[in-house]
C-alpha positions as MATLAB code, in Angstrom:
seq = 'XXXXXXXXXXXXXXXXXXXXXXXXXXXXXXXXXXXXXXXXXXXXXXXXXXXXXXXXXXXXXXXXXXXXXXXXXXXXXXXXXXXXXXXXXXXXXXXXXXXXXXXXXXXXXXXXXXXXXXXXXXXXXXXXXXXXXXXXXXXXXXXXXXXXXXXXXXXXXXXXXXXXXXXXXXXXXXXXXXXXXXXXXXXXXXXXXXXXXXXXXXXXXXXXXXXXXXXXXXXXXXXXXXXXXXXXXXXXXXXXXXXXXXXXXXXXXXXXXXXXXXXXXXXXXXXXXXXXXXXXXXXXXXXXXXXXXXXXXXXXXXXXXXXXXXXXXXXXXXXXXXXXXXXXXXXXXXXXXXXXXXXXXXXXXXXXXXXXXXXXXXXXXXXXXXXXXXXXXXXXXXXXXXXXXXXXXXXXXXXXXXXXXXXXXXXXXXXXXXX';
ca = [
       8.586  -94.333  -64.295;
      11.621  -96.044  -62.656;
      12.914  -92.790  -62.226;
       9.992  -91.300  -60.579;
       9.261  -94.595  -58.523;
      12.741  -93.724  -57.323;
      12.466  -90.986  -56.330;
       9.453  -91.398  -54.107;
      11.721  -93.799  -52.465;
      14.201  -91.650  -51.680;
      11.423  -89.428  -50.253;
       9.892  -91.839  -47.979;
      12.921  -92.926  -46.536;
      13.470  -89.293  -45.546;
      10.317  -89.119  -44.061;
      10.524  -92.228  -42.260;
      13.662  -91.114  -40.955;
      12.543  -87.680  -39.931;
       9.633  -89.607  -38.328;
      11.321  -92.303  -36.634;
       9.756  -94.873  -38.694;
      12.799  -96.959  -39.446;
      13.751  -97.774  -43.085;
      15.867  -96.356  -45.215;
      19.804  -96.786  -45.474;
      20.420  -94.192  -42.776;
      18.375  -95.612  -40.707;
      19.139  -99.040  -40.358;
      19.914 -100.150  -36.592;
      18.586  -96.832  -35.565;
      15.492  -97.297  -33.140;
      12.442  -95.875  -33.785;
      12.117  -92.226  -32.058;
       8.872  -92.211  -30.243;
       6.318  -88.641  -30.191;
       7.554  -86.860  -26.689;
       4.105  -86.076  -26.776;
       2.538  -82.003  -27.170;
       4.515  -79.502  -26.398;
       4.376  -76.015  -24.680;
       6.710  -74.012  -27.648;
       4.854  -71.788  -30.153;
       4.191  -73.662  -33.102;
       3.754  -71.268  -36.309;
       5.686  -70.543  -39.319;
       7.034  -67.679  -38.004;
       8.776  -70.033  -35.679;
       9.408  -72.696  -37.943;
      11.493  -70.117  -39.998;
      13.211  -68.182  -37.334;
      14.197  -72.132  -35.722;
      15.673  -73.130  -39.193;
      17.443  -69.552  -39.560;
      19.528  -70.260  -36.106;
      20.036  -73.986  -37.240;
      21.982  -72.788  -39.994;
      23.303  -69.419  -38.741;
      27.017  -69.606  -37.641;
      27.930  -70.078  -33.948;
      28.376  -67.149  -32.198;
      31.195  -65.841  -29.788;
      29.940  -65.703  -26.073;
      28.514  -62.070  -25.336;
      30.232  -60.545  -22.811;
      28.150  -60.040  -19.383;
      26.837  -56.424  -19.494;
      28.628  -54.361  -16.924;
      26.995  -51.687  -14.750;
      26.793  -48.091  -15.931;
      30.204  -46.114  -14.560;
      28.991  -44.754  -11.031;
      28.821  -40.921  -12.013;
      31.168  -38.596   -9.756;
      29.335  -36.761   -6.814;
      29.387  -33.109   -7.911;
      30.703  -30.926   -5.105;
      28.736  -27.451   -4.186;
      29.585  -24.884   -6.235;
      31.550  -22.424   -4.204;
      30.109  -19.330   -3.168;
      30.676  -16.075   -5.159;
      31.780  -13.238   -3.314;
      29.660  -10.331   -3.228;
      30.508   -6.483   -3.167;
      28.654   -4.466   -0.189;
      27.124   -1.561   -1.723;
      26.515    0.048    1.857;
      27.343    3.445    2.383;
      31.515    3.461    3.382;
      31.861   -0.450    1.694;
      34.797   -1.118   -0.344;
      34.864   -3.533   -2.865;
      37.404   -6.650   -2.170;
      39.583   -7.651   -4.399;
      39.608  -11.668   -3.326;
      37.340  -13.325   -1.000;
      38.720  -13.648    2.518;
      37.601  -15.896    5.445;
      37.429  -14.050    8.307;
      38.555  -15.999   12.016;
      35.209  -16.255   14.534;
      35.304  -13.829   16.935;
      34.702  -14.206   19.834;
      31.453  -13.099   21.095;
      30.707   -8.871   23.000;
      29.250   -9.394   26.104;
      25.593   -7.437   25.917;
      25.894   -3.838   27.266;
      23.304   -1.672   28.016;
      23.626    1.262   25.451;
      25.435    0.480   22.215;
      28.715    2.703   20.814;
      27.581    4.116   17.649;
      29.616    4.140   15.050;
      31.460    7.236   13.935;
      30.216    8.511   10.497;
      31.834   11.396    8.888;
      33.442   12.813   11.696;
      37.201   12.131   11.825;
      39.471   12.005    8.962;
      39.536   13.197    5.528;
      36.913   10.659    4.170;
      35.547    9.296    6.857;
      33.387    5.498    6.321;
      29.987    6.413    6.551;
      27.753    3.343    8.837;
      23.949    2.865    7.950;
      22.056    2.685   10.912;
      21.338   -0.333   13.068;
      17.543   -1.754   13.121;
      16.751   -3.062   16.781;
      13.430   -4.446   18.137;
      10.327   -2.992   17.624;
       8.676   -1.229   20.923;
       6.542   -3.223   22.528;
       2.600   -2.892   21.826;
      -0.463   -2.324   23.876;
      -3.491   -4.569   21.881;
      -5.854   -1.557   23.601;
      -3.668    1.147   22.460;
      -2.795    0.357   19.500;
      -3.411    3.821   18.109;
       0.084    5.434   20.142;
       2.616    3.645   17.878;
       4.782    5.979   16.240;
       6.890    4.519   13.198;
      10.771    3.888   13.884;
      10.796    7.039   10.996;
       8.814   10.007    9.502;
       9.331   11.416    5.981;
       7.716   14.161    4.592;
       8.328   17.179    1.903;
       6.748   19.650    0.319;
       7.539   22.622   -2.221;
       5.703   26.175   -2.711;
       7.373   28.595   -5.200;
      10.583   29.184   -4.064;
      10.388   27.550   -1.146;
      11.180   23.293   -0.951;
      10.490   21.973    2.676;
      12.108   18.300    3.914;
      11.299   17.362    6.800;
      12.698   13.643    8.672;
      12.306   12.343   12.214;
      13.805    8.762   13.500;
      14.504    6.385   15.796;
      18.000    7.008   17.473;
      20.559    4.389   18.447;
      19.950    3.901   22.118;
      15.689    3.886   21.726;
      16.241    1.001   18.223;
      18.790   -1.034   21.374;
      16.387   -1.208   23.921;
      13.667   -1.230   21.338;
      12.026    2.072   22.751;
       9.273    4.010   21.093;
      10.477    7.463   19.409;
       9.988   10.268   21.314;
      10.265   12.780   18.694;
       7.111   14.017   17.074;
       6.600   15.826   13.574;
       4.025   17.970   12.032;
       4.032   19.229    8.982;
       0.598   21.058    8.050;
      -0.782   23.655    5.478;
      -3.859   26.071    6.381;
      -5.945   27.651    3.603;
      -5.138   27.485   -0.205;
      -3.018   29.837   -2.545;
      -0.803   32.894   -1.957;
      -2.485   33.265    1.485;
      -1.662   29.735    3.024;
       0.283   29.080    5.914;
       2.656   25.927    6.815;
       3.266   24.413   10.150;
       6.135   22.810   11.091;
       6.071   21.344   14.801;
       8.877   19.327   16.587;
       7.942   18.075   19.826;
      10.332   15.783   21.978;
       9.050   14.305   24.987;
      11.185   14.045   28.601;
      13.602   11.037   28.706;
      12.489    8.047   30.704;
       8.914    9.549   31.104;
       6.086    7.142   30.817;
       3.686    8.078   27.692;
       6.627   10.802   26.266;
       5.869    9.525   22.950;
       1.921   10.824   23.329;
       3.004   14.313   25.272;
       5.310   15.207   22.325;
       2.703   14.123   19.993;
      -0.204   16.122   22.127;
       1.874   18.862   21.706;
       2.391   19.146   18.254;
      -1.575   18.127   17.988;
      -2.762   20.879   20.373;
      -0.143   23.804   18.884;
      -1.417   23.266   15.120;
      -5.322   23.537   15.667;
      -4.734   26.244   17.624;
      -2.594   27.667   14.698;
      -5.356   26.292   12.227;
      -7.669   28.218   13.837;
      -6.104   31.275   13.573;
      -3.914   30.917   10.791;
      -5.530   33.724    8.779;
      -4.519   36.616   11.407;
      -1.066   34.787   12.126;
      -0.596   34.885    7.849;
      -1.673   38.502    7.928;
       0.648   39.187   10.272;
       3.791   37.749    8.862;
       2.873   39.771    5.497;
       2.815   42.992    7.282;
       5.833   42.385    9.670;
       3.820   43.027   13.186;
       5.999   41.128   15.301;
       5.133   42.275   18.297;
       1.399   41.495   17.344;
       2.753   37.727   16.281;
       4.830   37.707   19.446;
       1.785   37.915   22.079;
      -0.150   36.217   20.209;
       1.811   33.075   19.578;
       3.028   33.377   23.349;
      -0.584   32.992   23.956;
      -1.168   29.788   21.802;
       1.879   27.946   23.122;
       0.355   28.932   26.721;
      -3.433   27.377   26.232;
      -1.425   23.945   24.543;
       0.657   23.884   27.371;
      -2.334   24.064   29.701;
      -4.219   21.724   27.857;
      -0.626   19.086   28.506;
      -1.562   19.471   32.347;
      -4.978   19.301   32.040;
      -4.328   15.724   30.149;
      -1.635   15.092   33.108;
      -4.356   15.351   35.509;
      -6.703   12.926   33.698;
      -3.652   10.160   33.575;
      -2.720   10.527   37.250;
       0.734   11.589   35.878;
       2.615   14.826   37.133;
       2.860   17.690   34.890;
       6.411   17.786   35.011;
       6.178   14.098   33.611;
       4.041   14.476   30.949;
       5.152   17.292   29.333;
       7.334   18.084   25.859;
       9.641   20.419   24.040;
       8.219   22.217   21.639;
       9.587   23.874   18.463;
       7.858   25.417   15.548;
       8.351   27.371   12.297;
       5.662   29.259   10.624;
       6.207   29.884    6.805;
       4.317   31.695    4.581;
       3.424   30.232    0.766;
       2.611   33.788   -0.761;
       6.248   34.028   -2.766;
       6.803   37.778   -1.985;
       7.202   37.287    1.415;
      10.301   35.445    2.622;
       9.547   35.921    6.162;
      10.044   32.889    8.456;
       8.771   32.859   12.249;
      10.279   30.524   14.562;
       8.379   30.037   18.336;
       8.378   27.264   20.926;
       9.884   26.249   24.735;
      12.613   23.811   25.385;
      15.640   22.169   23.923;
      16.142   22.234   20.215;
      18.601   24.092   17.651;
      17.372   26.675   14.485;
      19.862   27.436   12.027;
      20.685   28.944    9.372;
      23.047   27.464    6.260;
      24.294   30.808    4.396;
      27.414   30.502    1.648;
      28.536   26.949    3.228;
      28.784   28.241    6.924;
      26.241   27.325    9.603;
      24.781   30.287   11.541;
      23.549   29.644   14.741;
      20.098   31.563   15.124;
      18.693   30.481   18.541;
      17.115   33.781   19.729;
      18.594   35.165   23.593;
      17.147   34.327   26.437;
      14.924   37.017   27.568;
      15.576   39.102   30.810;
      14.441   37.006   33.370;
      13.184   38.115   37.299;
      14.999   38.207   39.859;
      12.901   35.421   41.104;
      14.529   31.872   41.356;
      12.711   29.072   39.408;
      11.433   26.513   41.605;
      14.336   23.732   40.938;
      17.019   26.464   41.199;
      17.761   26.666   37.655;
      17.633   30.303   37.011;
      15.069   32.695   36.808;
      11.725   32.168   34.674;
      10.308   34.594   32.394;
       6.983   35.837   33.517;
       3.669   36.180   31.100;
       1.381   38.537   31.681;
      -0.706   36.493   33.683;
       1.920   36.057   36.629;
       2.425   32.994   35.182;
       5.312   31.280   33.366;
       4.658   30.531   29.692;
       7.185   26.884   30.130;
       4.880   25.813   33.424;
       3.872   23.168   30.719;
       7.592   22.364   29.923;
       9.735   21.976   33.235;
       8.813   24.796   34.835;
      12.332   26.927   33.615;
      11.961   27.195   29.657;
      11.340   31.054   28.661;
       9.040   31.290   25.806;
      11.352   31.687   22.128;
      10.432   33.849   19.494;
      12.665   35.387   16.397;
      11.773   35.622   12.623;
      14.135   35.557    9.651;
      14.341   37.087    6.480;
      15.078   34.226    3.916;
      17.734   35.214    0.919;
      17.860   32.687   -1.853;
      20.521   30.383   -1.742;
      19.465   30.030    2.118;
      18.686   26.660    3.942;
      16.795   26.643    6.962;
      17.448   24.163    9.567;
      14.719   23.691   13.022;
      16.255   20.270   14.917;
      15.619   18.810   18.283;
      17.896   18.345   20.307;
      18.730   15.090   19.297;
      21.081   16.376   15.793;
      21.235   20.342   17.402;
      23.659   18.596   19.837;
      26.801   17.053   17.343;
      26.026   19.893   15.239;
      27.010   22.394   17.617;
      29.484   20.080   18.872;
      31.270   18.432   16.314;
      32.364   20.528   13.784;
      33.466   17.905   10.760;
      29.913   16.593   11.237;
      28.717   20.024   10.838;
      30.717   20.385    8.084;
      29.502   17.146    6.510;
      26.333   18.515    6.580;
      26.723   21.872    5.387;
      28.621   20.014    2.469;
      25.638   18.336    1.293;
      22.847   21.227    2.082;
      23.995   24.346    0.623;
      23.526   23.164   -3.271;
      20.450   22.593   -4.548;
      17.131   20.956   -1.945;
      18.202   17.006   -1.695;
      15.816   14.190   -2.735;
      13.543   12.586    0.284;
      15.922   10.010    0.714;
      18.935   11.685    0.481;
      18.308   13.897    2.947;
      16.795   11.384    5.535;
      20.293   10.154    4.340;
      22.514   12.757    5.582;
      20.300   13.470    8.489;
      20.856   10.302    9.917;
      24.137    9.929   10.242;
      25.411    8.366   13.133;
      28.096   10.342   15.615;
      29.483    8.546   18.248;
      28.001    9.800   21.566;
      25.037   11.392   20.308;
      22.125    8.226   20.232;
      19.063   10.449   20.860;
      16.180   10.605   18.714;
      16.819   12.941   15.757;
      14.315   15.559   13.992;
      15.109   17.842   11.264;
      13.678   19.815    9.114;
      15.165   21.778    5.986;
      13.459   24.782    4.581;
      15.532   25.731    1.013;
      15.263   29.072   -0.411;
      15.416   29.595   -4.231;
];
């Protein structure tokens, strides 16, 4: 009992002291601590345990301030890669180079083309230049012509590829081409009949664009219409038969270029175009080819890598001066000059061909018949490339594009390959 009475003692003195009760030997001359009253700190056992647990814990070292993440470096552009040009004549580099600014070309009037294939060994070949597109009528929207023409075809033995563009000066001054292509077939099988027309209408005319293509419009119904006489003919060689008869065609389309000259208020000098045409047959036994037209142009003829130059004589003309005093004009039966259309001097050309294999057939306007006559590495260039085996479409718009300095006139050509 004592020992139990004292231990309660011992018990209520530590609660008196805990409680600020006085009593107890600890807590003599201690005053009494007073309630502070409720207070605003949670009050569970949770937090009775996790209070004791710091009470007892050891102290611990100051943490240090936390410092701000390391700034992260600014990461420079990546520099730029250098590229190889895969453009025709472009020549891989073997480290990039920074070129000095130039200093800027004053604008000129009619751009230098660059040469392409025409001096040196291996001459740098330069794709041509886009320029501006021509300028459109919103009531005419219809006489657009595309900056290039592409078109092919193959009949037995015979593989046709024909291209018209753009040249230099017309893409600089952003010019509509003048040069007009027609490639057509009449009737079906062995006794079917292609149409090829180049047309190129006079420099610096107004509306040359729709005279070339007139022409090559009015020429091909009229062969259309009588394409099964014309095919007849070729088969049994009647050239004099084919002669007068095409002589007579080229006359009524030329008449019909007046006619439309009158209804502009334009003079038929003005509206007017070269024309140039080949007629070839699709039966495979007959490798006759019949060239006609009036005007400026080139048809030639690729045998064993040498070009042969087959535009057919002039005609004897009358003594009779032409008009402009630029010769003497050949005279139809009619009194009247088959190139009245034209510009009033052009004799009426006619010639056929007899096609071996291994041949390649070239009718151009003027616009390549030029620096093929007149530069001979460029005509070499060519004749390179055309006397294998027929080209793809685009490699033959390829090589018939290539630019010669001097020569920036609209460009038609168009490749008949005999197998």
């Amino acid at each position: 009992m004592n020992q139990q009475g004292a231990g309660c003692g011992q018990e209520d003195d530590w609660w008196r002291q805990l409680y600020g009760e006085g009593g107890g030997e600890e807590a003599l001359g201690r005053a009494a601590v007073r309630d502070a009253g409720p207070s605003d700190a949670p009050d569970t056992l949770d937090d009775r345990v996790a209070s004791a647990l710091r009470a007892v814990a050891p102290p611990r070292r100051g943490a240090p301030a936390p410092q701000p993440p390391p700034a992260r470096p600014t990461a420079s552009p990546p520099a730029p890669i250098p590229l190889q040009a895969t453009g025709p004549g472009s020549r891989p580099a073997s480290r990039a180079r920074t070129a000095a600014p130039s200093a800027p070309e004053p604008p000129r009037d009619i751009p230098e083309p660059a040469t392409t294939g025409v001096t040196g060994d291996r001459p740098p070949l330069s794709e041509p230049e886009l320029g501006p597109l021509p300028a459109a009528d919103p009531a005419a929207l219809d006489e657009l012509v595309p900056d290039t023409a592409l078109d092919g075809a193959r009949y037995g033995s015979l593989t046709l590829l024909a291209a018209s563009q753009r040249g230099d000066l017309a893409r600089h001054r952003g010019d509509v081409r003048r040069d007009a292509l027609l490639t057509a077939r009449f009737g079906a099988g062995r006794h079917a009949l292609i149409l090829v027309a180049v047309a190129t209408g006079r420099p610096a005319a107004e509306g040359a664009q729709r005279a070339a293509h007139d022409a090559c419009a009015w020429i091909g119904g009229a062969v259309g219409r009588s394409y099964t006489r014309l095919a007849e003919d070729i088969r049994t060689d009647h050239r004099s038969a084919l002669k007068s008869g095409l002589q007579r065609l080229t006359d009524r389309s030329y008449g019909r270029l007046r006619g439309r000259a009158r209804e502009l208020d334009v003079a038929p000098e003005r509206y007017t175009a070269a024309l140039r045409c080949l007629l070839l047959p699709a039966d495979p036994d007959c490798r006759t080819r019949v060239f006609f037209g009036i005007g400026a142009g080139g048809l030639f003829r690729l045998r064993d890598g040498a070009w042969e130059d087959l535009e057919p004589p002039l005609p004897e003309q009358s003594a009779k001066e032409g008009p402009d005093g630029t010769g003497a004009r050949l005279r139809s039966a009619s009194g009247r000059s088959p190139a009245d259309g034209s510009d009033g001097a052009e004799p009426f050309l006619f010639r056929t061909a007899f096609a071996r294999p291994g041949d390649t057939l070239l009718l151009c306007s003027a616009g390549l018949a030029e620096p093929l006559q007149q530069e001979p590495a460029f005509a070499a260039r060519l004749a390179g490339q055309w006397s294998a085996e027929p080209p793809g479409l685009v490699a033959f718009l390829a090589a018939a594009q290539l630019r010669v300095a001097g020569h920036p006139k609209d460009r038609t050509a168009v490749g008949v390959w005999e197998s």
